[in-house]
OpenMM code with the backbone's topology and positions (N, CA, C; nanometers):
from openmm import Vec3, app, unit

residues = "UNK UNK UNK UNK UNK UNK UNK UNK UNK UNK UNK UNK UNK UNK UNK UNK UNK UNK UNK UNK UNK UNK UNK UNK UNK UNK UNK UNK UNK UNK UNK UNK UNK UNK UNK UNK UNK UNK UNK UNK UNK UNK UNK UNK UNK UNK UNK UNK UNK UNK UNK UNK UNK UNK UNK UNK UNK UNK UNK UNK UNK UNK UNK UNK UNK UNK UNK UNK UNK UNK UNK UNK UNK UNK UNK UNK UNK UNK UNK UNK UNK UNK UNK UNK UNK UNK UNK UNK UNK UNK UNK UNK UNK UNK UNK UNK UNK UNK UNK UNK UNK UNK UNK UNK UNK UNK UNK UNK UNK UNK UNK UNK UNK UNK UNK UNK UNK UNK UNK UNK UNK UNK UNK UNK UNK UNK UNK UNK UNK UNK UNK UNK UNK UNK UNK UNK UNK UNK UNK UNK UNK UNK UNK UNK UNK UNK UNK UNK UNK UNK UNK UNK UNK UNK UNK UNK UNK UNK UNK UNK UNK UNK UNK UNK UNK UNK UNK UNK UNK UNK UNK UNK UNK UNK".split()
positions = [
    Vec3(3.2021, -2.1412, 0.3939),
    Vec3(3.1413, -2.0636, 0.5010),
    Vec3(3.0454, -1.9581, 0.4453),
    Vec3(3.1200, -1.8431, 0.3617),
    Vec3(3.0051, -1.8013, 0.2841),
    Vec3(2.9314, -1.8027, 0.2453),
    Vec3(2.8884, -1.9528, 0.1659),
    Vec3(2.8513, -1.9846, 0.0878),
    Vec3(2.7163, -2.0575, 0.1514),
    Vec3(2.7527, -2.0996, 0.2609),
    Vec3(2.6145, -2.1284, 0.3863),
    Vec3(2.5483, -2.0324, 0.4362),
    Vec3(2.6133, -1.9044, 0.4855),
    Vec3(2.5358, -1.7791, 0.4991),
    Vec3(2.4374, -1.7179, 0.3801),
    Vec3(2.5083, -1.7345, 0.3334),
    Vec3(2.4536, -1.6967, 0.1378),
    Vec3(2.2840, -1.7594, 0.1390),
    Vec3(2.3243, -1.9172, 0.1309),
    Vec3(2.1908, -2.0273, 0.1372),
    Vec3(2.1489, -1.9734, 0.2499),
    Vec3(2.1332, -1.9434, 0.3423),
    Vec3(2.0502, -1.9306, 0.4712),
    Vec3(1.9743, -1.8042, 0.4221),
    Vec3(2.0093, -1.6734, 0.4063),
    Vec3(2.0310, -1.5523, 0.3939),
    Vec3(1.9148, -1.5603, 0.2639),
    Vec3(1.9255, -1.6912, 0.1401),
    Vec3(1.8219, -1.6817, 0.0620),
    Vec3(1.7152, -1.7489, 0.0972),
    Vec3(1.6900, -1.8294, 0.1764),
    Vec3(1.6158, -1.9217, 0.2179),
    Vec3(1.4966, -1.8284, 0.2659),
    Vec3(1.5711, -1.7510, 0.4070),
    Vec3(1.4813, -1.6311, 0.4705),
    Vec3(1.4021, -1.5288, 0.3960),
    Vec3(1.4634, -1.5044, 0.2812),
    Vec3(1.4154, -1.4372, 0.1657),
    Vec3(1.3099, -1.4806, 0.1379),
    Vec3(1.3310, -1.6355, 0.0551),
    Vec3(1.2262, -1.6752, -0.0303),
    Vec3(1.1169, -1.7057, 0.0697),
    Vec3(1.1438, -1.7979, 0.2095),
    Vec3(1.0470, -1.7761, 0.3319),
    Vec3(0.9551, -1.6614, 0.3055),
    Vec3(1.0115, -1.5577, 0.3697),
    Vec3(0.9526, -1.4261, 0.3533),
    Vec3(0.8280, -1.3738, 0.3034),
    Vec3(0.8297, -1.4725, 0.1591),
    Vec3(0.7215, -1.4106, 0.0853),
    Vec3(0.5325, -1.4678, 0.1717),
    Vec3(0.5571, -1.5701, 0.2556),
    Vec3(0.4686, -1.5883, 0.3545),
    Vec3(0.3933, -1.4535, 0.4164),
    Vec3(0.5120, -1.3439, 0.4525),
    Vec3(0.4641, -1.2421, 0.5417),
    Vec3(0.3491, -1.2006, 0.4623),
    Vec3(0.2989, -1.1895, 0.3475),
    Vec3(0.1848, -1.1542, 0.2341),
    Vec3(0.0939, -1.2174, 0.2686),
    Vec3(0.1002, -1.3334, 0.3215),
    Vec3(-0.0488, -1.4114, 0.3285),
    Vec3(-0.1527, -1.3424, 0.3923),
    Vec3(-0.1236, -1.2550, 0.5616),
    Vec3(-0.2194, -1.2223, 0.6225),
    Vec3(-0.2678, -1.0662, 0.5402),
    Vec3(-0.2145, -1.0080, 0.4323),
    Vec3(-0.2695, -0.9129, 0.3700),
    Vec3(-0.3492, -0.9217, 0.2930),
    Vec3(-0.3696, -1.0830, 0.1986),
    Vec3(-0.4200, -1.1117, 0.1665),
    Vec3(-0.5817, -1.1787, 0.1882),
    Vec3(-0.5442, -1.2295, 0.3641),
    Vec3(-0.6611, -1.2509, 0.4079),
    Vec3(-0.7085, -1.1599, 0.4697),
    Vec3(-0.6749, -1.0083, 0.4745),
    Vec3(-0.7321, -0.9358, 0.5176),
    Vec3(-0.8064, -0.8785, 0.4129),
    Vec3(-0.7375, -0.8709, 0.2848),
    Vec3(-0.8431, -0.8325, 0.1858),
    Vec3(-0.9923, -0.9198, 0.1642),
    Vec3(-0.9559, -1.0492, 0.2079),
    Vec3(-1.0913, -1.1028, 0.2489),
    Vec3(-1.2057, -1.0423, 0.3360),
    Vec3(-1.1487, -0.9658, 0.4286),
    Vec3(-1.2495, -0.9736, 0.5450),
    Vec3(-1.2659, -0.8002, 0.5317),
    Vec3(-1.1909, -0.7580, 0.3127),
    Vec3(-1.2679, -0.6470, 0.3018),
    Vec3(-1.3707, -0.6812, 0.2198),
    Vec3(-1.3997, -0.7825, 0.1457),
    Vec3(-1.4593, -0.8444, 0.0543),
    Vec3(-1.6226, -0.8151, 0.1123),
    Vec3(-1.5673, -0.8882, 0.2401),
    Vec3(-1.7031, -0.9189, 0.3886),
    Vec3(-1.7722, -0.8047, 0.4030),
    Vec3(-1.6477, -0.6928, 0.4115),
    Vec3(-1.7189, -0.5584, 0.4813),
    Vec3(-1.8053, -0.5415, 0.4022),
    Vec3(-1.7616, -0.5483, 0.2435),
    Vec3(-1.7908, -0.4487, 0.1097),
    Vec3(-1.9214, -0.5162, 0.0614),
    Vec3(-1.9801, -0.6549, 0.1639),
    Vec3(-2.0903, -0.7577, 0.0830),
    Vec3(-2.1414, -0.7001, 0.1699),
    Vec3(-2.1355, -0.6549, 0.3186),
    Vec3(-2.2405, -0.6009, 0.4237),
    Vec3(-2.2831, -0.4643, 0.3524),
    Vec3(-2.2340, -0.3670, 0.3066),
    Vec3(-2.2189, -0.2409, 0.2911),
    Vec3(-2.3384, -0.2722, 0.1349),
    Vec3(-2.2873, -0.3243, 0.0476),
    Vec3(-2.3602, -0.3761, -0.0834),
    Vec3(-2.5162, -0.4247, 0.0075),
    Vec3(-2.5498, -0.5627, 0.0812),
    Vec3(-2.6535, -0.5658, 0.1173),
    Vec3(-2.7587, -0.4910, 0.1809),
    Vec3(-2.7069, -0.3734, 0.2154),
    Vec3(-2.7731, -0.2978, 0.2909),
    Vec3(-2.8507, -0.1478, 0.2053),
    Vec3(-2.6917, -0.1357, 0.0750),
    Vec3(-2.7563, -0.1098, -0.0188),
    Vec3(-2.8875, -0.1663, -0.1322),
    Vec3(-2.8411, -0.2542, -0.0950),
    Vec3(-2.9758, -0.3266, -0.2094),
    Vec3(-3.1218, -0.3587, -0.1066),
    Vec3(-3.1233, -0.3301, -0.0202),
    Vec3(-3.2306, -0.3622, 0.0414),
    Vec3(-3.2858, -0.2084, 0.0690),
    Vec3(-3.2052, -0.1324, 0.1440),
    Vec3(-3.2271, 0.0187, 0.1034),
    Vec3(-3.2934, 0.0407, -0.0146),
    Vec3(-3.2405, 0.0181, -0.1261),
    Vec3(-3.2818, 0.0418, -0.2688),
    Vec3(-3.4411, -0.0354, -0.2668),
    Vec3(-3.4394, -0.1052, -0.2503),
    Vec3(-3.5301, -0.2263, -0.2597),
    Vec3(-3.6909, -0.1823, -0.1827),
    Vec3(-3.6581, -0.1618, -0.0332),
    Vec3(-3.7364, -0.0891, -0.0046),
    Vec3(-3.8059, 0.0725, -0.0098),
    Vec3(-3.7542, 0.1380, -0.0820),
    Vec3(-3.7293, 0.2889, -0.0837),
    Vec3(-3.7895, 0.2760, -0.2843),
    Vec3(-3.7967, 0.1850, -0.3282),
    Vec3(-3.8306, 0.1900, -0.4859),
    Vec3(-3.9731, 0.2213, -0.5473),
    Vec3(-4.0743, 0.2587, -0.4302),
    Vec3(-4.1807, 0.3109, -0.4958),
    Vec3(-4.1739, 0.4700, -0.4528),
    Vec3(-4.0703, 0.4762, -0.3794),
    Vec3(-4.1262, 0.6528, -0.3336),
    Vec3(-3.9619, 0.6852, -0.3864),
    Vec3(-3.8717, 0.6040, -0.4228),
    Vec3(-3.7612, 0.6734, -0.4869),
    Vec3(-3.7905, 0.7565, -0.6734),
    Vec3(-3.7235, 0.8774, -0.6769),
    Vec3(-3.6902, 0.9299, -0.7790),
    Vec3(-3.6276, 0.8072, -0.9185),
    Vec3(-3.6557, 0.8947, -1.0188),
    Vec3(-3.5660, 0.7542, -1.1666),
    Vec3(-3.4167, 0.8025, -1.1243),
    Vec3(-3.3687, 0.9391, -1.0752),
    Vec3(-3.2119, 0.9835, -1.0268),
    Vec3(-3.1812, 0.9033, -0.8984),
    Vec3(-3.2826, 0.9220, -0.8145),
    Vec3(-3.2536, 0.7909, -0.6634),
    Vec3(-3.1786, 0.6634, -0.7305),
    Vec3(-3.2923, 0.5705, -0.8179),
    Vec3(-3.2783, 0.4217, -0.8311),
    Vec3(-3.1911, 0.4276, -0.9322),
    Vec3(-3.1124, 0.5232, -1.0423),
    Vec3(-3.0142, 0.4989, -1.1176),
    Vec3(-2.8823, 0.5056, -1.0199),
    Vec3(-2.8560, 0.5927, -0.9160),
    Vec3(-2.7599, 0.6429, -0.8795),
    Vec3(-2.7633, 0.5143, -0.7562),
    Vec3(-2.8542, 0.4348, -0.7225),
    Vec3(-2.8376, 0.3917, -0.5973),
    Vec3(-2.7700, 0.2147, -0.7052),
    Vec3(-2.8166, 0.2164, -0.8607),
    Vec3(-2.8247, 0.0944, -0.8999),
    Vec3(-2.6309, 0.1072, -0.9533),
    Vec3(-2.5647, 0.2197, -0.9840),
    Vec3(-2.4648, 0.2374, -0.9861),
    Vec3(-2.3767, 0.1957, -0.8458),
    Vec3(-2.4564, 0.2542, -0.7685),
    Vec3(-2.3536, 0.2490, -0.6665),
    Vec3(-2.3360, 0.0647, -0.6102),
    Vec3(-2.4419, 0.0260, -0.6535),
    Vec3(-2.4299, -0.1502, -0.6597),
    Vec3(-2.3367, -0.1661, -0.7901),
    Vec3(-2.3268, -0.1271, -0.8721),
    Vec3(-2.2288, -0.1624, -0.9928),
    Vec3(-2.0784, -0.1489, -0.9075),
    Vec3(-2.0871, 0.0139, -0.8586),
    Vec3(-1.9108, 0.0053, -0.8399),
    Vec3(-1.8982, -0.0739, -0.7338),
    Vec3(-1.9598, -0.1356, -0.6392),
    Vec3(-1.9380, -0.2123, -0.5119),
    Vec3(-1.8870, -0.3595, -0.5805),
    Vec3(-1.9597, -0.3715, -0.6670),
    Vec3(-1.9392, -0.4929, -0.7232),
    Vec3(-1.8182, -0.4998, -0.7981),
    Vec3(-1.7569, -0.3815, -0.8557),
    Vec3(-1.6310, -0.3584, -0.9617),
    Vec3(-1.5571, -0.4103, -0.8279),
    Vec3(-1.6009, -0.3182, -0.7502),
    Vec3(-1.3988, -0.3248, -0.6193),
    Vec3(-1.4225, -0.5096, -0.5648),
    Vec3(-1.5579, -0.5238, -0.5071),
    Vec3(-1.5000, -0.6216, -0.4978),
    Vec3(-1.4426, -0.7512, -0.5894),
    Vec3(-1.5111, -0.7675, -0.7259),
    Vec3(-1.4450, -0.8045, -0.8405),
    Vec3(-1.2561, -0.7874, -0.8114),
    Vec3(-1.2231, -0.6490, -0.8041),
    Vec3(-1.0788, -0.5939, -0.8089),
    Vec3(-1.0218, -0.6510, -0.7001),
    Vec3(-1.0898, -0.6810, -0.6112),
    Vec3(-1.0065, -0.7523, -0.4648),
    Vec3(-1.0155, -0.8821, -0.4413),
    Vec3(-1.1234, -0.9402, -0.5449),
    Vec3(-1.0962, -1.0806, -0.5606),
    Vec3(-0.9816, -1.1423, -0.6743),
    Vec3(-0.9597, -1.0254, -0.7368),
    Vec3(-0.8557, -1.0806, -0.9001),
    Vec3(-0.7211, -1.0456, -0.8392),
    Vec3(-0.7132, -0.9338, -0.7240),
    Vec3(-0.6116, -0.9172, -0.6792),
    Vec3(-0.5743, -1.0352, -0.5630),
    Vec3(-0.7019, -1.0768, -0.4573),
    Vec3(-0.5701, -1.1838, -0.4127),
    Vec3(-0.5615, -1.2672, -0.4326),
    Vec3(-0.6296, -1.3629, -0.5512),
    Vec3(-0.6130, -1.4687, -0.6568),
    Vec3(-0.4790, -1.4199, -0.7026),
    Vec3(-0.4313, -1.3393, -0.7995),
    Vec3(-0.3690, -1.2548, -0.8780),
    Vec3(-0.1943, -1.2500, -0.7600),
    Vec3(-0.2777, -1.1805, -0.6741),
    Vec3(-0.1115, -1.1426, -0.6344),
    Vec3(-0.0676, -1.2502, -0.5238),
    Vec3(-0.1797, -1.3399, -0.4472),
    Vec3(-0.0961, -1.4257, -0.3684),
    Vec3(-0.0494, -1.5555, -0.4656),
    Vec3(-0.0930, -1.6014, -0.5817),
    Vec3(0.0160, -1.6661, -0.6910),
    Vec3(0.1244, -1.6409, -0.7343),
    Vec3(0.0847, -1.4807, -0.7398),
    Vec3(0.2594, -1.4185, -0.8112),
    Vec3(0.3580, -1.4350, -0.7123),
    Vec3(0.2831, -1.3383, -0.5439),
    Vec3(0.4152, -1.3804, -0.4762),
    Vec3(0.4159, -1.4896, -0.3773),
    Vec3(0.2848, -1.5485, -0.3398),
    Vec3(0.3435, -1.6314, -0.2311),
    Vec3(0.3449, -1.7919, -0.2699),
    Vec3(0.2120, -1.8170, -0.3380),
    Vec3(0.2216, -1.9888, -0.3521),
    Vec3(0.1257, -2.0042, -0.4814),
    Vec3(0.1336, -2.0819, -0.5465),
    Vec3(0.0644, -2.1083, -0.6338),
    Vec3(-0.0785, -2.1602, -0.5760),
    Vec3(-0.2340, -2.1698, -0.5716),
    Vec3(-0.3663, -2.2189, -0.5402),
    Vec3(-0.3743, -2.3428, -0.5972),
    Vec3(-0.3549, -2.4581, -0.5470),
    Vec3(-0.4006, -2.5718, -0.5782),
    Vec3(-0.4921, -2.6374, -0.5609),
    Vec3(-0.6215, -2.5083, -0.6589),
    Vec3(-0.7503, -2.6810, -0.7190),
    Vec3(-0.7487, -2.6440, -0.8294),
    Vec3(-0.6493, -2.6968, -0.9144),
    Vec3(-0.6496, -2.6862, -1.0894),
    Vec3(-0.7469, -2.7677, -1.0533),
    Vec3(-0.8400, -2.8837, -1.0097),
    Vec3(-0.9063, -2.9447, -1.1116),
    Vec3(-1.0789, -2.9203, -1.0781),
    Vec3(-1.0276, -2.8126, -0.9943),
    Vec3(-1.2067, -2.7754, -0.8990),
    Vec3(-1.2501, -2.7166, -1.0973),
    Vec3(-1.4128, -2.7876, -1.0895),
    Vec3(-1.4746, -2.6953, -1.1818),
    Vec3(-1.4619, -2.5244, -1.1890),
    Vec3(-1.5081, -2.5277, -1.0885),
    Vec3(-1.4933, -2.3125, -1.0812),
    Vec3(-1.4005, -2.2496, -1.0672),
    Vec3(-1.2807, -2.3320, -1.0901),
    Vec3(-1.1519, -2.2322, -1.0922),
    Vec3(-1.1787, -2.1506, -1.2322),
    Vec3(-1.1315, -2.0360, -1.1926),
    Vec3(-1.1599, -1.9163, -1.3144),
    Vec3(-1.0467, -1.9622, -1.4136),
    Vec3(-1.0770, -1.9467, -1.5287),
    Vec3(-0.9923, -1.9999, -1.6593),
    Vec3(-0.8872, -1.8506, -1.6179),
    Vec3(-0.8930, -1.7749, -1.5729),
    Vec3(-0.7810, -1.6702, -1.6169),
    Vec3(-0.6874, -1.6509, -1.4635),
    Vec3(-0.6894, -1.7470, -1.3653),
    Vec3(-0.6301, -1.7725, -1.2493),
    Vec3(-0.4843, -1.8381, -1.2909),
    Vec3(-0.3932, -1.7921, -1.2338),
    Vec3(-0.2811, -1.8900, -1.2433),
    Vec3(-0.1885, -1.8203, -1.4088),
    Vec3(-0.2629, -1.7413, -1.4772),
    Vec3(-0.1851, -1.7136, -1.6084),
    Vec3(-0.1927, -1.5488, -1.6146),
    Vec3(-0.2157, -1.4512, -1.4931),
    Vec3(-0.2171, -1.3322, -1.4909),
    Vec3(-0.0902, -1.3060, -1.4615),
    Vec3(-0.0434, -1.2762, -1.5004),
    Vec3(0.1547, -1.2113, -1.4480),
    Vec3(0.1426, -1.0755, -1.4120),
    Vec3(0.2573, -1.0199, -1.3302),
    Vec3(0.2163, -0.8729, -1.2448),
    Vec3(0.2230, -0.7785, -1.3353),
    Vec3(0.2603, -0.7916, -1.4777),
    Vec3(0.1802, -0.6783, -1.5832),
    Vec3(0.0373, -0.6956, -1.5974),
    Vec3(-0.0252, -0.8363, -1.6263),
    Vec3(-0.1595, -0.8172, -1.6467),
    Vec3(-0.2417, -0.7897, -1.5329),
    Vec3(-0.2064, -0.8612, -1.4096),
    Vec3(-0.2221, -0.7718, -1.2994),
    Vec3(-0.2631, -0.6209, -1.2825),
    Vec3(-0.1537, -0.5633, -1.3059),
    Vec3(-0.1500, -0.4123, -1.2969),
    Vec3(-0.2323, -0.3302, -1.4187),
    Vec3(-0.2585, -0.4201, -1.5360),
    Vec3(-0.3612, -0.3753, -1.6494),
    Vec3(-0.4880, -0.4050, -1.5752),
    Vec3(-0.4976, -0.4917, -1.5506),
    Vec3(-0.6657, -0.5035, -1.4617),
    Vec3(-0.6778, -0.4265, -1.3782),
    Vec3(-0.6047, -0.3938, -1.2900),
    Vec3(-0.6416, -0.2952, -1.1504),
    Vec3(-0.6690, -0.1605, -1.2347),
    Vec3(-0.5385, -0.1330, -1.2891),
    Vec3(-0.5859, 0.0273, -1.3424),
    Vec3(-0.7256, 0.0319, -1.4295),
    Vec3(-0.7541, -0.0792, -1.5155),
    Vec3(-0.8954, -0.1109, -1.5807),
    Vec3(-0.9925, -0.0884, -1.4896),
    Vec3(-1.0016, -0.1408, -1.3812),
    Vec3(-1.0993, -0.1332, -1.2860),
    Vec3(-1.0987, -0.0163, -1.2028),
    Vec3(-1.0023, 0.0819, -1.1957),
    Vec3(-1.0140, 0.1605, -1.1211),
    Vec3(-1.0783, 0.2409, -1.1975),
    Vec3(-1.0400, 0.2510, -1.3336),
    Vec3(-1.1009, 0.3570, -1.4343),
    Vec3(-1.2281, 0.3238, -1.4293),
    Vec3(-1.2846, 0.2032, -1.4488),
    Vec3(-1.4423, 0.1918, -1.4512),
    Vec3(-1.5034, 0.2433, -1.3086),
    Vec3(-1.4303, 0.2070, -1.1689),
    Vec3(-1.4849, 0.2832, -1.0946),
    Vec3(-1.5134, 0.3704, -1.0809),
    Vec3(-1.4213, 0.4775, -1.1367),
    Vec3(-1.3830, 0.5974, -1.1413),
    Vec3(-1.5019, 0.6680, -1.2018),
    Vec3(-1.5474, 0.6010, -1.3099),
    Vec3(-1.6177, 0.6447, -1.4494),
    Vec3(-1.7755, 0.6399, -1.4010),
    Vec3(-1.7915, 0.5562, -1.3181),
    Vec3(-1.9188, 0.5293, -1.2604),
    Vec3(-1.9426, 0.6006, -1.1526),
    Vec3(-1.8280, 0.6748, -1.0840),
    Vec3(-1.8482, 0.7608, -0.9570),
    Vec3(-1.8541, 0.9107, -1.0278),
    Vec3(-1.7835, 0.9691, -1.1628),
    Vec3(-1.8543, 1.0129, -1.2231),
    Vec3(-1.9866, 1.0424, -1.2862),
    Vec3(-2.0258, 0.9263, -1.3289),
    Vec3(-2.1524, 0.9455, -1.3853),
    Vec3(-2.2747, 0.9352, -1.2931),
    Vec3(-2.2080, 0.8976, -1.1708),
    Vec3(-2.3148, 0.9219, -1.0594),
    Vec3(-2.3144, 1.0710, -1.0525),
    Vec3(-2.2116, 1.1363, -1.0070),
    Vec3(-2.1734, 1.2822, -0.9984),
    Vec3(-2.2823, 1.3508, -1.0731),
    Vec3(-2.2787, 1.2904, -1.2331),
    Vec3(-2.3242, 1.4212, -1.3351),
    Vec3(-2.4796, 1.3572, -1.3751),
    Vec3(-2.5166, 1.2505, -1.2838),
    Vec3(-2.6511, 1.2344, -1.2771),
    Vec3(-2.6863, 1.3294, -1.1917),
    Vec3(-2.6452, 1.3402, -1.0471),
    Vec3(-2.6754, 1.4063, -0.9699),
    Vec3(-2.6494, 1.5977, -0.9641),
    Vec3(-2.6211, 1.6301, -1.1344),
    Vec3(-2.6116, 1.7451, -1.1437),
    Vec3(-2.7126, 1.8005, -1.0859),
    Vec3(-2.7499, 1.9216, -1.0342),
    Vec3(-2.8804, 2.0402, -1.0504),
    Vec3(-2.8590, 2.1175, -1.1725),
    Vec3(-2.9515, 2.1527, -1.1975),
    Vec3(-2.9845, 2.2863, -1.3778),
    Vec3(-2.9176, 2.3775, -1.3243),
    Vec3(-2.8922, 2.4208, -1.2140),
    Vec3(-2.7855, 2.5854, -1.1662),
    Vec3(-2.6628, 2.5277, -1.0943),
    Vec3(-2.5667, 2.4945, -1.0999),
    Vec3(-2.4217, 2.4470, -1.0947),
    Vec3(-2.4162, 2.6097, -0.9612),
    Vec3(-2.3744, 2.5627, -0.8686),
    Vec3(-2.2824, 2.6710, -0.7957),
    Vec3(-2.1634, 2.6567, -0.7864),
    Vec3(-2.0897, 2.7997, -0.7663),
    Vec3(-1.9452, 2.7642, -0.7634),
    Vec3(-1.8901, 2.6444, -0.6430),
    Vec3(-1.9438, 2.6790, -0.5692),
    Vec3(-1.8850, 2.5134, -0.4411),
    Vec3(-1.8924, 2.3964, -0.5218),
    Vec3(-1.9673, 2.3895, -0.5985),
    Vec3(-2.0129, 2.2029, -0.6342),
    Vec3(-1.9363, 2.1816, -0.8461),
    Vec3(-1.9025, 2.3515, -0.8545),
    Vec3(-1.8144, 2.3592, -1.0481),
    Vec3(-1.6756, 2.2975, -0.9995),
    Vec3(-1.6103, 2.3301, -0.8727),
    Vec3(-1.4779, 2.3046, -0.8460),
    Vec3(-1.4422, 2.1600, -0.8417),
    Vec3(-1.5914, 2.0795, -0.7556),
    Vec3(-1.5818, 1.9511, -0.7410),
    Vec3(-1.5700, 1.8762, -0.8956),
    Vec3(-1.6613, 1.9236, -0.9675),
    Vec3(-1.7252, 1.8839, -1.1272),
    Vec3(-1.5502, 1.8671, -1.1426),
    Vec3(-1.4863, 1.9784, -1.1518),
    Vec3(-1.3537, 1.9749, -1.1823),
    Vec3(-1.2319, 1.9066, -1.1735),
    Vec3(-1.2531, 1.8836, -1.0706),
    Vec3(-1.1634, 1.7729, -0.9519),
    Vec3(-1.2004, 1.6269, -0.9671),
    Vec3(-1.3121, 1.6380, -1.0273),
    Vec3(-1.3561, 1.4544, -1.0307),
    Vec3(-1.2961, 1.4181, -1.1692),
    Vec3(-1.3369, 1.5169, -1.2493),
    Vec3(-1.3216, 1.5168, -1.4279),
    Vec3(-1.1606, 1.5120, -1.4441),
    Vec3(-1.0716, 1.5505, -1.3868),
    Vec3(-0.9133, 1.5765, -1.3707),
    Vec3(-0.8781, 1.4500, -1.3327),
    Vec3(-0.9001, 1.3982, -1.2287),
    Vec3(-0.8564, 1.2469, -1.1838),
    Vec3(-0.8803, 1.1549, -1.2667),
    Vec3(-1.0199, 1.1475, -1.2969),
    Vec3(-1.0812, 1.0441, -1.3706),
    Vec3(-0.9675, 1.0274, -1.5030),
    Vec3(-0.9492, 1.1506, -1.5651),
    Vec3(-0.8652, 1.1885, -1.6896),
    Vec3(-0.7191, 1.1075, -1.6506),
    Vec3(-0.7016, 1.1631, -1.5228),
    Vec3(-0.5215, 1.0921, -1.4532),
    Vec3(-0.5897, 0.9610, -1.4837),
    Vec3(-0.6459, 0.9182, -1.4072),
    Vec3(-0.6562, 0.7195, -1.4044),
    Vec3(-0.6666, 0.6851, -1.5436),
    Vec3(-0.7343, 0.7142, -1.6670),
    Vec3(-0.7384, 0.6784, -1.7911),
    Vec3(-0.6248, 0.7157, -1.8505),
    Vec3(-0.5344, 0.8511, -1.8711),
    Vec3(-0.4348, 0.8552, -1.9084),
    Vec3(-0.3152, 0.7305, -1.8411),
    Vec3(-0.3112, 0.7204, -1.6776),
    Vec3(-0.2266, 0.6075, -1.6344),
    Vec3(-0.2372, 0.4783, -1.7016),
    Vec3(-0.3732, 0.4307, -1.6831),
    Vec3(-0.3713, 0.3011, -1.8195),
    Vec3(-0.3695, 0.2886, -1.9149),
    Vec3(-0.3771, 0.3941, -2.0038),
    Vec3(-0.2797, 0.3895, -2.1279),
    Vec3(-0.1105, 0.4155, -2.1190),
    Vec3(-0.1105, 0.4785, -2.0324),
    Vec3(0.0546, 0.4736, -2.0017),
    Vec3(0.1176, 0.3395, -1.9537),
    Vec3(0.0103, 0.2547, -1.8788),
    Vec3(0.0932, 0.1386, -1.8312),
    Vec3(0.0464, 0.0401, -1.9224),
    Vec3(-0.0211, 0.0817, -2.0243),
    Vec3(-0.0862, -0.0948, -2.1552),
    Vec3(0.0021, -0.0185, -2.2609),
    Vec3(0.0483, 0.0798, -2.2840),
    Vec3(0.1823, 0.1057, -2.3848),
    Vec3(0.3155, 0.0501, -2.3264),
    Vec3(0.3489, 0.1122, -2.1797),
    Vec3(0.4568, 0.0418, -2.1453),
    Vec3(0.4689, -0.1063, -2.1644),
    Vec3(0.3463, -0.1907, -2.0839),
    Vec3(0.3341, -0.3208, -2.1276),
    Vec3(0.3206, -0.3866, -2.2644),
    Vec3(0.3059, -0.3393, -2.3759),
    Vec3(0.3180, -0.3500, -2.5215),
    Vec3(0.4687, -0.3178, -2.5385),
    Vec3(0.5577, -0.2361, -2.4997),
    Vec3(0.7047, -0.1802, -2.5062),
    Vec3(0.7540, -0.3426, -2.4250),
    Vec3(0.7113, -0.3464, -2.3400),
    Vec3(0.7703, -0.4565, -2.2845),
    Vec3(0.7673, -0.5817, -2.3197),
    Vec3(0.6431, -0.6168, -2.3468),
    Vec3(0.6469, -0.7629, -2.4487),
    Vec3(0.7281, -0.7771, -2.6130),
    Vec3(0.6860, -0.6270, -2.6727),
    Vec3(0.8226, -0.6271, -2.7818),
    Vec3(0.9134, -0.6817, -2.7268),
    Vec3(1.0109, -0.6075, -2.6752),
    Vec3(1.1370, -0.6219, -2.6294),
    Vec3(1.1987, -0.7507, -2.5934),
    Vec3(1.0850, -0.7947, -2.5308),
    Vec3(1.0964, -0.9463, -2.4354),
    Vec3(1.1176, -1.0634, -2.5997),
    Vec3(1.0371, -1.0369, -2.7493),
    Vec3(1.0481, -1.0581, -2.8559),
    Vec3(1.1876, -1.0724, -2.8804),
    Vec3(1.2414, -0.9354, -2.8850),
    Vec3(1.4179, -0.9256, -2.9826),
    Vec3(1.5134, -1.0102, -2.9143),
] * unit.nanometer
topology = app.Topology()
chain = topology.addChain("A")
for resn in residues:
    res = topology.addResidue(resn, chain)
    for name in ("N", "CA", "C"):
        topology.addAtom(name, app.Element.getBySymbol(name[0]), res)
């Protein structure tokens, strides 16, 4: 008797991992937003490039870089995480399956995201300190501050989580 509740009780479980799918296709239809938002940038850019500043077209050519990082990050993530938890993607034999699909595990996972957040991070910086002025006021030193502090958190976190993950593959060794 137990022992049928038990099986049922895991069944619903392993079921379960379905409920992920529609998060996953919603990260699709951020992919969508983030290609509208990108096109509008590049045509902006595009048209605006003889009367834009060299600070305009660097800062506007960044901001196409990080659009392109996240969505990069939201395509490795639901490749990435609907394998880990819900089903494996079956076209091993499509040409364009990415060689690194199917062999990311939720450590390397979690090394890529924090990788990518840091590069975002680093590029929303260096937009920042393109867009310095020669006289810094105190309203805009605090921000300088606040960006430079985080940025520092997200790079310190991925070295904290690619040491842990080095601690962990030892171990997994002995």
């Amino acid at each position: 008797m137990f022992g049928k509740i038990e099986h049922i009780i895991e069944v619903v479980i392993f079921r379960s991992r379905w409920l992920l799918a529609p998060f996953f296709l919603g990260l699709i239809v951020g992919i969508i937003l983030l290609l509208i938002k990108f096109i509008q940038e590049l045509v902006h850019l595009s048209t605006h490039v003889i009367t834009a500043t060299d600070t305009d077209i660097i800062i506007g050519i960044l901001t196409l870089v990080d659009m392109s990082l996240v969505g990069s990050l939201l395509l490795m993530i639901i490749f990435s995480g609907y394998e880990i938890f819900v089903s494996k993607i079956d076209v091993a034999e499509h040409a364009d399956r990415p060689e690194w699909m199917g062999k990311v595990d939720f450590g390397g996972l979690k090394l890529k995201v924090i990788g990518a957040i840091v590069a975002i991070s680093a590029i929303d910086l260096l937009k920042t300190f393109v867009e310095i002025s020669d006289e810094p006021t105190d309203g805009n030193t605090e921000s300088y501050f606040w960006k430079v502090t985080f940025h520092m958190a997200f790079v310190l976190s991925g070295v904290i989580f690619a040491w842990m993950d080095r601690i962990s593959a030892e171990t997994k060794r002995h």
